[in-house]
N, C-alpha and C positions, 0 to 999 in steps of 0.2 A: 328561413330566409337568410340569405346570407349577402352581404351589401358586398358589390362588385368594387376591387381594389383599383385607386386611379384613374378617373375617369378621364382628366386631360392633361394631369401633371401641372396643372397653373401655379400651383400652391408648393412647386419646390421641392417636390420629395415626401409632399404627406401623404397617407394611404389610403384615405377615406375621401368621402363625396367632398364634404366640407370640414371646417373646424371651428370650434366659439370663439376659441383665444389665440392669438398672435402666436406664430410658431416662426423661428428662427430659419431661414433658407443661407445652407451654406453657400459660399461665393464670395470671391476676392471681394477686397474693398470697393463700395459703389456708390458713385454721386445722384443717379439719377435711375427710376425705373419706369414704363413706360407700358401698359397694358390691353393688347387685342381682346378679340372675341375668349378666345381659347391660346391663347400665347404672353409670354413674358418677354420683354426685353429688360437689360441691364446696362448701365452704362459705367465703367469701371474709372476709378481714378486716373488713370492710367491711359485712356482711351482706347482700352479695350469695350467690345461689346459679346452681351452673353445674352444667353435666352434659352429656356424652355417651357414645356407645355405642346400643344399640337403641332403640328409639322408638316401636316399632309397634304397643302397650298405651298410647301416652300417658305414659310413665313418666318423662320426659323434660321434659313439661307445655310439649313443640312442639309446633305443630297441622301435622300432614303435610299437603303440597302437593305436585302431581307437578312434577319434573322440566319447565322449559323451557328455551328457547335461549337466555334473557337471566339466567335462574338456576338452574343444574342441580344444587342443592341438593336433596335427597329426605328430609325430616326420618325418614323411620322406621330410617335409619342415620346417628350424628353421628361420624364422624372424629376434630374438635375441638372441644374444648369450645365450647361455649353460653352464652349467660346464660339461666337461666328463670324463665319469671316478670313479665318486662320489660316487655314489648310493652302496652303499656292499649288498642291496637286490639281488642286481644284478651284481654280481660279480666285485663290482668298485675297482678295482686293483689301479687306479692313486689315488683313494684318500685316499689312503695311503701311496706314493709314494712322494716325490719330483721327479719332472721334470724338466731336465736342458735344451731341447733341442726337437724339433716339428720339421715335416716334412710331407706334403700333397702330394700325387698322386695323380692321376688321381682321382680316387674312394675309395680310400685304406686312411690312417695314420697310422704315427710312431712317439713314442714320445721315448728320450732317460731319463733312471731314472739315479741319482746323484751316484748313484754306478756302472755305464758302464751295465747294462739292459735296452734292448731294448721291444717295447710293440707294437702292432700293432692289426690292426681291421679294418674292412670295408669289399671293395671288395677280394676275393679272386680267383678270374675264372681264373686267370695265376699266379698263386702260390707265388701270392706279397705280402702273411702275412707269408711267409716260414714256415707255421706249418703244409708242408706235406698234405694237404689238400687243395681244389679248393673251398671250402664253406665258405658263407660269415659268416664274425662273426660282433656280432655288441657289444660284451667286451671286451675291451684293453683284451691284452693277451700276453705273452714273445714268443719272437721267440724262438724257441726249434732248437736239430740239434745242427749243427758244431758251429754256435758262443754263444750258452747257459752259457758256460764255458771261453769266453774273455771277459776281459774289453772295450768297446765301449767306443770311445770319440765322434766320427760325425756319423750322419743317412742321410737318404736320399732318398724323395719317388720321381719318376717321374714314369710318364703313369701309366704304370701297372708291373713297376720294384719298388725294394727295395734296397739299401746299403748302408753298415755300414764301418764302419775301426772303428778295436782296437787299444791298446795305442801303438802295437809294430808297428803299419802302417801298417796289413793284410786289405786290403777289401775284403769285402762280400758280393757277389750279388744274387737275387735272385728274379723271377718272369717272365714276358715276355722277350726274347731276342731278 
């Protein structure tokens, strides 16, 4: 029997299914972290955001590329953490953003930016990125719609839902009921 290496990368870099005792995940300095199904987010002093673990919803806001000889990288599984968000080839909205605040679903994320915008990417098949659409995205992107125009202070991803409250206390939900 030989125990399969990695199953989702949740855990940072370690090789095995699980582990008993606390293991160190490298990654810059981090205020906050924030945990889906099968994925990690991280929230960096800095307002940077990092993540990995599974990928293959976009939840990660990697754009998977297969596997080549010069980089056999496979974004729908991350090992170690990531920065996301980054890339402006690729439409990296966080990095140029500070982020005050991260939030994992199921398959989905939401980060909130230092000016009450919200951003969100991943799964969308119940309408948990509220951009009117079921289709997944794998670049941060703003929620559009009714709270485009509020200040957000808290976000919040569970399952395959989304919510927000702005500063005046309105919540906003939005995704599976």
């Amino acid at each position: 029997y030989n125990e399969p290496v990695q199953r989702t990368g949740v855990l940072g870099g370690q090789t095995r299914y699980y582990t008993l005792s606390p293991i160190q995940v490298t990654v810059p300095s981090i205020s906050s972290v924030s945990c889906g199904q099968y994925h990690v987010l991280a929230l960096g002093v800095d307002g940077s955001v990092w993540g990995w673990g599974r990928n293959d919803q976009g939840q990660l806001g990697l754009i998977p590329t297969p596997p080549t000889a010069g980089s056999p990288q496979n974004y729908d599984h991350i090992q170690l953490p990531q920065r996301i968000g980054a890339n402006r080839e690729y439409g990296g909205i966080l990095g140029t953003r500070k982020i005050v605040a991260i939030s994992a679903g199921l398959q989905h994320s939401l980060a909130l930016g230092e000016h009450g915008e919200v951003y969100v990417w991943g799964d969308a098949s119940k309408g948990q990125l509220g951009d009117g659409t079921t289709t997944l995205k794998y670049n941060p992107r703003h929620v559009i719609r009714t709270i485009l125009n509020e200040s957000i202070v808290a976000i919040a991803g569970g399952g395959s839902s989304s919510f927000a409250i702005s500063d005046n206390g309105t919540v906003f939900s939005w995704g599976d009921n």
